[in-house]
N, C-alpha and C positions, 0 to 999 in steps of 0.2 A: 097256837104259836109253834109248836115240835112238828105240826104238818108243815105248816110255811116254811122252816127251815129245812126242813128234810127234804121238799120240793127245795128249796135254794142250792142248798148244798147236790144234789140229785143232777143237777142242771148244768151247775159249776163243774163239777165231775164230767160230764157226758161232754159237753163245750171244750174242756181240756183233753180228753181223748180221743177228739178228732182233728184238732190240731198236730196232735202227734201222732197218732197214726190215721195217713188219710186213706180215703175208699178209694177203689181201683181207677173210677174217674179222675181222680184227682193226681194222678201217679203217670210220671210224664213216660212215653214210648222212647224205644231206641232203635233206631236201623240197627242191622248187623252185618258183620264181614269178616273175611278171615286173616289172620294174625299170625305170623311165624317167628317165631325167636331162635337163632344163630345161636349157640353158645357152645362149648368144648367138646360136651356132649351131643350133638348132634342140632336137627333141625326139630323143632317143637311149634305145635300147629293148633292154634284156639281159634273159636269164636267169640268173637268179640261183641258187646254191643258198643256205640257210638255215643260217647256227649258229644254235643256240638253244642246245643244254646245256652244259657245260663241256665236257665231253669233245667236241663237235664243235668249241669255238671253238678249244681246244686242239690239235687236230687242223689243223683250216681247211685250207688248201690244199697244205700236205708232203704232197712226194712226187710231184706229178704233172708229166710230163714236157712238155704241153701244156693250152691251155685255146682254145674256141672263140673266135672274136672278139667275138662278142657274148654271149658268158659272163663269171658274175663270182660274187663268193661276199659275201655281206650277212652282215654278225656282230649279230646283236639284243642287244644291253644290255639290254633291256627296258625301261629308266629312264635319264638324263643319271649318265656315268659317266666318269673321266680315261682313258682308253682308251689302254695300249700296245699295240706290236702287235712283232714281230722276226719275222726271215725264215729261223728253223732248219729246218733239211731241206726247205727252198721249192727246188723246181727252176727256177722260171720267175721271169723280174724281174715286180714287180705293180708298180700305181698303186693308192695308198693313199689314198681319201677320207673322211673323218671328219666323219660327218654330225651334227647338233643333232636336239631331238627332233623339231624343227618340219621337219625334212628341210632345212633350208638344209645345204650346204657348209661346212665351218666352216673345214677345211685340209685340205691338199694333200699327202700325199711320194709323189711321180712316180720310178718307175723303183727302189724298193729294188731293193739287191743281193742277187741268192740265196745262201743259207747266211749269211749275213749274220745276228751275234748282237748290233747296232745296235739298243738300243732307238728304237721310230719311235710321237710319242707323239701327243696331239689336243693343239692348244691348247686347246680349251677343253672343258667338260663335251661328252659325245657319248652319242646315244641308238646310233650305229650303227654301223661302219666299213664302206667297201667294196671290195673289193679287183678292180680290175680287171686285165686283162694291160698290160704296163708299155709303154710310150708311147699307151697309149689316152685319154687326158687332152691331153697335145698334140694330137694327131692329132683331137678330136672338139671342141676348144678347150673342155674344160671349167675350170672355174676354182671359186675358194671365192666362197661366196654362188649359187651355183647353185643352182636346187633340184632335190631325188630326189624323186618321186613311189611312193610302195610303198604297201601297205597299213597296216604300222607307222609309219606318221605321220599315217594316218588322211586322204590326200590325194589321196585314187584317185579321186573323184568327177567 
């Protein structure tokens, strides 16, 4: 009887932490491109990876235990939308900027906490969100009304 449960319990265990953290198959790809933020202090230049589908937005940045400094993850809306965002299975604190369709800055949340089930939302309609590593917003003095330059705002010229 302490085997059969031990296999039970064993099982239940291994079946719950694969759910939660899945294998590399299972962990969706992102194009990448490059990202410039306008702000007081000059021009600032990341690479970005791309959500586009549900399943990448869904996905977005859980699970990873680092991110370069001048890396960051762009979520397309494709169209002005009320944009949540919450920090489940996020290993790293981000800085959370919620861009308009026109690429201005709309708002700011600096530094979410990881694992953090806090919805963190846009004030207003957003074509984008972007999530950098969390104090890069202090650190690069950006602020709302900044503007992003990407090719989804059609301002790379």
């Amino acid at each position: 009887m302490t085997t059969r449960r031990t296999l039970l319990l064993f099982c239940v265990a291994t079946t719950a932490s694969l759910s939660v953290f899945p294998t590399n198959a299972q962990l969706q790809r992102f194009a990448t491109s490059e990202l410039t933020i306008i702000s007081s202090t000059g021009a600032h230049h990341f690479i970005v990876e791309v959500a586009e589908t549900p399943a990448q937005m869904e996905q977005g940045l859980m699970f990873r235990r680092n991110m370069a400094p001048d890396a960051g993850m762009l979520f397309d809306y494709k169209a002005p939308t009320a944009a949540t965002m919450w920090m489940r299975n996020t290993q790293i604190p981000l800085d959370m900027l919620f861009v308009d369709a026109q690429g201005r800055i709309v708002n700011i949340r600096e530094r979410a906490v990881p694992q953090s089930l806090d919805v963190i939302a846009a004030a207003a309609p957003v074509r984008a969100v972007i999530e950098l590593n969390g104090g890069t917003v202090a650190h690069l003095g950006i602020a709302p009304g900044d503007q992003v330059r990407h090719p989804i705002f059609g301002n790379t010229s």
